[in-house]
N, CA, C and O atoms as a Tinker XYZ file with bonds, in Angstrom:
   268  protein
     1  N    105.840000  116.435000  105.020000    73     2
     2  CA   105.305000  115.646000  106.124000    64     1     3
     3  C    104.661000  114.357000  105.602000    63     2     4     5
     4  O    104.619000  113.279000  106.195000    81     3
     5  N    104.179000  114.643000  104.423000    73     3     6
     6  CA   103.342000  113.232000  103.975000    64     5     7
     7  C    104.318000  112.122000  103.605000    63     6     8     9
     8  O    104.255000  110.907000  103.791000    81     7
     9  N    105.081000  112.759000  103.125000    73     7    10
    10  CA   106.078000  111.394000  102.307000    64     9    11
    11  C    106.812000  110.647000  103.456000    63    10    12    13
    12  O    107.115000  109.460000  103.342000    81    11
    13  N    107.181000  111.628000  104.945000    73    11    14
    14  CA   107.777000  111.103000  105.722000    64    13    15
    15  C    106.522000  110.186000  106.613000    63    14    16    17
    16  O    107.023000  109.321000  107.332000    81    15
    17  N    105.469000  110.235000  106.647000    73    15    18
    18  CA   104.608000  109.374000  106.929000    64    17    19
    19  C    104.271000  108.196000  106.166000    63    18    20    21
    20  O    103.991000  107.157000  106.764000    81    19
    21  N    104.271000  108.275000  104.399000    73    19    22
    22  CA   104.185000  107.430000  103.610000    64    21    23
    23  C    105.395000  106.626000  104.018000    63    22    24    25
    24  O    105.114000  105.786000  104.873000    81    23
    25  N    106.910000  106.646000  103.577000    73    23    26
    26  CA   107.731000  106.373000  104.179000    64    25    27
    27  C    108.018000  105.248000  105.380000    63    26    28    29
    28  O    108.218000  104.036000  105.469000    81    27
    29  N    107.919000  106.341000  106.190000    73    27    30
    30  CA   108.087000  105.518000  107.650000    64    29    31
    31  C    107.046000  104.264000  107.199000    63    30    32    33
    32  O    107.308000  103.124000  106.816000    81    31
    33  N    106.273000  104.676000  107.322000    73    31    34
    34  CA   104.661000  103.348000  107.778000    64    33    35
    35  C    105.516000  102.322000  106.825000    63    34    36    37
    36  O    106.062000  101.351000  107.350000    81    35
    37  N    105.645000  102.603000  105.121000    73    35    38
    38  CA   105.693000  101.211000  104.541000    64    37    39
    39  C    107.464000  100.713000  105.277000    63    38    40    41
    40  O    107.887000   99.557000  105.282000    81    39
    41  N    107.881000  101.389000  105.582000    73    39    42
    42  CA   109.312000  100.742000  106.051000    64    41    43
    43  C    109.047000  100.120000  107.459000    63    42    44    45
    44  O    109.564000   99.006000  107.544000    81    43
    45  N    108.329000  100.555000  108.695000    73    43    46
    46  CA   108.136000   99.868000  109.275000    64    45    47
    47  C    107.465000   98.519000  109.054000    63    46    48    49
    48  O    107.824000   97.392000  109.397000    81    47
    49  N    106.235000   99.000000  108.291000    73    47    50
    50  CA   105.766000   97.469000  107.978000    64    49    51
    51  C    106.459000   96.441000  107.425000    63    50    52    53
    52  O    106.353000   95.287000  107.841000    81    51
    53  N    107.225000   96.790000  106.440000    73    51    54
    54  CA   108.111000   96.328000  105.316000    64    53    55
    55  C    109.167000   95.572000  106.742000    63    54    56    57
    56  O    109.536000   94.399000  106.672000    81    55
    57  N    109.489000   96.388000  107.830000    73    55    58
    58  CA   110.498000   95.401000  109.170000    64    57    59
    59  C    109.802000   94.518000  109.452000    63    58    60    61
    60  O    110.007000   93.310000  109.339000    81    59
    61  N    108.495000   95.332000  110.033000    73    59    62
    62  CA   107.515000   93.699000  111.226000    64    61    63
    63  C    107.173000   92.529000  110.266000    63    62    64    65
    64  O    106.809000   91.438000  110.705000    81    63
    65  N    107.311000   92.814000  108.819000    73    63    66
    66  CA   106.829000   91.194000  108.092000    64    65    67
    67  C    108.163000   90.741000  108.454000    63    66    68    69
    68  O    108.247000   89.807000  109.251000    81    67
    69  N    109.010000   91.167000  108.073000    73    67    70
    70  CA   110.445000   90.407000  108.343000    64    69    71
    71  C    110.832000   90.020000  108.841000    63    70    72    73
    72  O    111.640000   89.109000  108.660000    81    71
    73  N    110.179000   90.887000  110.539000    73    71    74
    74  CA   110.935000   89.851000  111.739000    64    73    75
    75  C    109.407000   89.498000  111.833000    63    74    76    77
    76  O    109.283000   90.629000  112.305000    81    75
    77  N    108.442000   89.126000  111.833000    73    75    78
    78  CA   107.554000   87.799000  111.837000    64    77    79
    79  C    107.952000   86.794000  110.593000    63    78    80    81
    80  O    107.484000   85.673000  110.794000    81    79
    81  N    108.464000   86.866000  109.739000    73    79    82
    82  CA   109.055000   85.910000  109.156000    64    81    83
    83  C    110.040000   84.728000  109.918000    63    82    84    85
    84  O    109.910000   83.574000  110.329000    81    83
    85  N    111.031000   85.697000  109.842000    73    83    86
    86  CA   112.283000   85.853000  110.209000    64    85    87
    87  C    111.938000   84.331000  112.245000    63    86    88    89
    88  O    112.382000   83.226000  112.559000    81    87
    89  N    111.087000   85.220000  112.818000    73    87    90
    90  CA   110.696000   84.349000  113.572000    64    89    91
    91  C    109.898000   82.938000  113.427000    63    90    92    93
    92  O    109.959000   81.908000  114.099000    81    91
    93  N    109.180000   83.269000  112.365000    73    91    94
    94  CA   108.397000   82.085000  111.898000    64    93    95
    95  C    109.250000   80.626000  111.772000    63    94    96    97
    96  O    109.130000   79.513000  112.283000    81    95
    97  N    110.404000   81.406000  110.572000    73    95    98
    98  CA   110.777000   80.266000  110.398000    64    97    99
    99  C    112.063000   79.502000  110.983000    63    98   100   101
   100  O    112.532000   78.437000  110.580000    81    99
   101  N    112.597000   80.458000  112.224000    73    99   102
   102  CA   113.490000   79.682000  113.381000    64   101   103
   103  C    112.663000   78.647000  114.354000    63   102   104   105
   104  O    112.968000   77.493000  114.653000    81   103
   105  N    111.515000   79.424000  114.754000    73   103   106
   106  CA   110.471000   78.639000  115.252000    64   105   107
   107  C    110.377000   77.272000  114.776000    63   106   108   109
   108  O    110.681000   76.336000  115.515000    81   107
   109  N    109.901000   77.070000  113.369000    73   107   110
   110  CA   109.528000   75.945000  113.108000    64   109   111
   111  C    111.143000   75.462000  112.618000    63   110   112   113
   112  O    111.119000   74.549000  111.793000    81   111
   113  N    112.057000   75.781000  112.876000    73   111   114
   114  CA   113.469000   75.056000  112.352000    64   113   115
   115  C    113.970000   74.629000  113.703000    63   114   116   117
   116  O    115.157000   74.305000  113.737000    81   115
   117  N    113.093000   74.549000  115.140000    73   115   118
   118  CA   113.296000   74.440000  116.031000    64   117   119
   119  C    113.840000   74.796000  117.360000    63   118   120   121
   120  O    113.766000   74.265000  118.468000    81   119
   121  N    114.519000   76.069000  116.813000    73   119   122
   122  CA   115.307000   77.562000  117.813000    64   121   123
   123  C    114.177000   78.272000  118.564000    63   122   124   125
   124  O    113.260000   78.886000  118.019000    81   123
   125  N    114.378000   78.093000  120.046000    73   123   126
   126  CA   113.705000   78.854000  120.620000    64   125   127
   127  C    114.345000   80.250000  120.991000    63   126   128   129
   128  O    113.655000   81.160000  121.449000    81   127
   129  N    115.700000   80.370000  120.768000    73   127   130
   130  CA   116.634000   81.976000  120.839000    64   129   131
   131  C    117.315000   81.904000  119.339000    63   130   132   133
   132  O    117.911000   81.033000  118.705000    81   131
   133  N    116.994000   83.013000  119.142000    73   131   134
   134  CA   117.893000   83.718000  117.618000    64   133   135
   135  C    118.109000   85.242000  118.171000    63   134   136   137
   136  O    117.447000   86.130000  118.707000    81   135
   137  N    119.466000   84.995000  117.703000    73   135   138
   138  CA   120.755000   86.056000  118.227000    64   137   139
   139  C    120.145000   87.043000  119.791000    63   138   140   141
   140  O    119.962000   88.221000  120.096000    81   139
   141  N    120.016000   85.740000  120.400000    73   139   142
   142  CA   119.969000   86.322000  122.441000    64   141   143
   143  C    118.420000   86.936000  122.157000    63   142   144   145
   144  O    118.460000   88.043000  122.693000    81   143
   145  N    117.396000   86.797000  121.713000    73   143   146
   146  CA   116.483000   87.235000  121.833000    64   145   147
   147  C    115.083000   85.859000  121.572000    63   146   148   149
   148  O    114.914000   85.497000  120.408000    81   147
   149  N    114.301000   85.286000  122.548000    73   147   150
   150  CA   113.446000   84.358000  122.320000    64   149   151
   151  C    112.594000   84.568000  121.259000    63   150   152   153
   152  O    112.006000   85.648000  121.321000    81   151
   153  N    112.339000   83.878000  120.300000    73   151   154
   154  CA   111.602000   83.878000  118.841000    64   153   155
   155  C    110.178000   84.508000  119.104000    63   154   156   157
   156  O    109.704000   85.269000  118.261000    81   155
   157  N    109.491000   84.207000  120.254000    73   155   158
   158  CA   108.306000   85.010000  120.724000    64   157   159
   159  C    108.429000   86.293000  120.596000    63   158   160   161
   160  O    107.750000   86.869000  119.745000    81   159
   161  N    109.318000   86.999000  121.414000    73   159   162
   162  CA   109.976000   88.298000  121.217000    64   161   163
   163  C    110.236000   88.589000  120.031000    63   162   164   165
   164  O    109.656000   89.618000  119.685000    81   163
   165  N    110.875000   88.116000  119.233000    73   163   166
   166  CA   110.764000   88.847000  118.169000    64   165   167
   167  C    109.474000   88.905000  116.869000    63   166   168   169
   168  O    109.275000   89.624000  115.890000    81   167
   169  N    108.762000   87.698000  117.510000    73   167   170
   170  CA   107.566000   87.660000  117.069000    64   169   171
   171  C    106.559000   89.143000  117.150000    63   170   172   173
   172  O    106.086000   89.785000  116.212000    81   171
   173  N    106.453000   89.380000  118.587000    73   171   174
   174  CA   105.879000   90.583000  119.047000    64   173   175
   175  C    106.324000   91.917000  118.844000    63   174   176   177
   176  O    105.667000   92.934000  119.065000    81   175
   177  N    108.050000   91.810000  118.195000    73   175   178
   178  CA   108.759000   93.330000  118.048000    64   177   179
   179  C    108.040000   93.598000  116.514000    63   178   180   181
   180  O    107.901000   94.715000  116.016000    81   179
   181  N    107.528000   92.035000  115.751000    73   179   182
   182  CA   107.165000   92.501000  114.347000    64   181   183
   183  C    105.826000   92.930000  114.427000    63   182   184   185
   184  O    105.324000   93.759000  113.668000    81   183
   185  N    105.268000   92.372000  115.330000    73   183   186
   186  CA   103.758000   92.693000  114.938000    64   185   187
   187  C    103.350000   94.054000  115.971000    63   186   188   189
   188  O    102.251000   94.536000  116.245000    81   187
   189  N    104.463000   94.356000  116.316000    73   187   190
   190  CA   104.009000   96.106000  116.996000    64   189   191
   191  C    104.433000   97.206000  115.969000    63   190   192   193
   192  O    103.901000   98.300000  115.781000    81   191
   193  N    105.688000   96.564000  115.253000    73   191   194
   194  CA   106.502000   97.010000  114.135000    64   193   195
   195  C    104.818000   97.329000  112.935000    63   194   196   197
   196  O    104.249000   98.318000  112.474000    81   195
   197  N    104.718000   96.568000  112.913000    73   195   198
   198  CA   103.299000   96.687000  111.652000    64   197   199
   199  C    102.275000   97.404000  112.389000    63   198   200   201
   200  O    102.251000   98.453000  111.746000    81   199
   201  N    101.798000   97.478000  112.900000    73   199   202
   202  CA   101.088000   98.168000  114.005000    64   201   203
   203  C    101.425000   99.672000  113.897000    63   202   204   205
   204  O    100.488000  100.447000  113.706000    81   203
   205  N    102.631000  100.130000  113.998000    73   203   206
   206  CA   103.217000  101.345000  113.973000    64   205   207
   207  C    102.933000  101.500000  112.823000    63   206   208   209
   208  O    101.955000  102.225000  112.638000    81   207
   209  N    103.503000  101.019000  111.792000    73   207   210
   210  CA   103.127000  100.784000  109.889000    64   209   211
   211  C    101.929000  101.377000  110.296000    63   210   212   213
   212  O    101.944000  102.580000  110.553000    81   211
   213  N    100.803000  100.681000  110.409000    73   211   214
   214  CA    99.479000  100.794000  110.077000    64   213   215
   215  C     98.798000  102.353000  110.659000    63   214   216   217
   216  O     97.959000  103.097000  110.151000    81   215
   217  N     99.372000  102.417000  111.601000    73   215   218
   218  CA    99.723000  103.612000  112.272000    64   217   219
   219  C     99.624000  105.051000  111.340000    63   218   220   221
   220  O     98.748000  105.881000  111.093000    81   219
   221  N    101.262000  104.803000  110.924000    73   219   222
   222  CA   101.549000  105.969000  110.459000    64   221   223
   223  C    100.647000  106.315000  108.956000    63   222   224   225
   224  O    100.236000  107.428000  108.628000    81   223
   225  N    100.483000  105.025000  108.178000    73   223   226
   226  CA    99.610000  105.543000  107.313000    64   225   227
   227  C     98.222000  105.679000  107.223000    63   226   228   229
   228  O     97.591000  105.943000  106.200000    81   227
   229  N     97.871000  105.525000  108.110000    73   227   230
   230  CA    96.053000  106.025000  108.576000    64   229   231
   231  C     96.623000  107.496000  108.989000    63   230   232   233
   232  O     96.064000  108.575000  108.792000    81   231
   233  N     97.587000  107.313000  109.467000    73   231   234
   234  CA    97.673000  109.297000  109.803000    64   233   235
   235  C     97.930000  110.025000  108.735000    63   234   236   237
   236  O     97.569000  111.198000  108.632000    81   235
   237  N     98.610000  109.355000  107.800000    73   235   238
   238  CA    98.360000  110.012000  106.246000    64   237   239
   239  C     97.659000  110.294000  105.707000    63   238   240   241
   240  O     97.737000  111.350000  105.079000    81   239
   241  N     96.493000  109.428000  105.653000    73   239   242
   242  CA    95.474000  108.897000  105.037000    64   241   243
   243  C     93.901000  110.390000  105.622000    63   242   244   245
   244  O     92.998000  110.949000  105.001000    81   243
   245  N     94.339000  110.424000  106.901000    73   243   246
   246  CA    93.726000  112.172000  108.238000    64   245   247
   247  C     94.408000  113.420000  107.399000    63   246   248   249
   248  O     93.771000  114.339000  106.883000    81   247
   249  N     95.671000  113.273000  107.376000    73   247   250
   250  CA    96.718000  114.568000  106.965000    64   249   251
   251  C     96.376000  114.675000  105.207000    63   250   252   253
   252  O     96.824000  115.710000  104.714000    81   251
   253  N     95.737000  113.855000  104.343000    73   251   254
   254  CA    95.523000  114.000000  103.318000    64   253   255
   255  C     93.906000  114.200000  102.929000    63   254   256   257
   256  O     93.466000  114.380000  101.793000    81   255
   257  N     93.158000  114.123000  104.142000    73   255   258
   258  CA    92.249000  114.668000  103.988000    64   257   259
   259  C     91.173000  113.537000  103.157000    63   258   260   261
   260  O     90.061000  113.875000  102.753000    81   259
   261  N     91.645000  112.398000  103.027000    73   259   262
   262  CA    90.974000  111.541000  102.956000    64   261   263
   263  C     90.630000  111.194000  100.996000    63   262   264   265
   264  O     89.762000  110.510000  100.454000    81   263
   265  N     91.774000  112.040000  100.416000    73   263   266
   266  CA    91.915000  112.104000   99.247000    64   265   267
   267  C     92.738000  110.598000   98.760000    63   266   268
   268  O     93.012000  110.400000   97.576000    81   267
């Protein structure tokens, strides 16, 4: 259970930097849609994406007893 919590969290996080990247820099290259989805949007899919991250490893962090 732990590793699949270790896991998940850094892979989600490891997505939401990417697509806040990923949005960052269409944004400032002047694209307000990248591939049918508005750069805002995918702004917000990353930073819920990390969110979940942050998520899952604070629940690790409970499930390990604080070790």
């Amino acid at each position: 259970m732990t590793s699949i919590l270790l896991r998940g969290g850094q892979l989600a996080g490891l997505v939401g930097i990417l697509l806040i990247v990923v949005s960052v820099i269409a944004r400032l290259g002047g694209k307000f849609m990248l591939g049918g989805f508005a750069t805002g949007t995918l702004m917000l899919a990353g930073i819920g994406a990390v969110s979940v991250g942050c998520f899952l490893l604070l629940w690790l962090l409970i499930e390990r007893g604080g070790r």
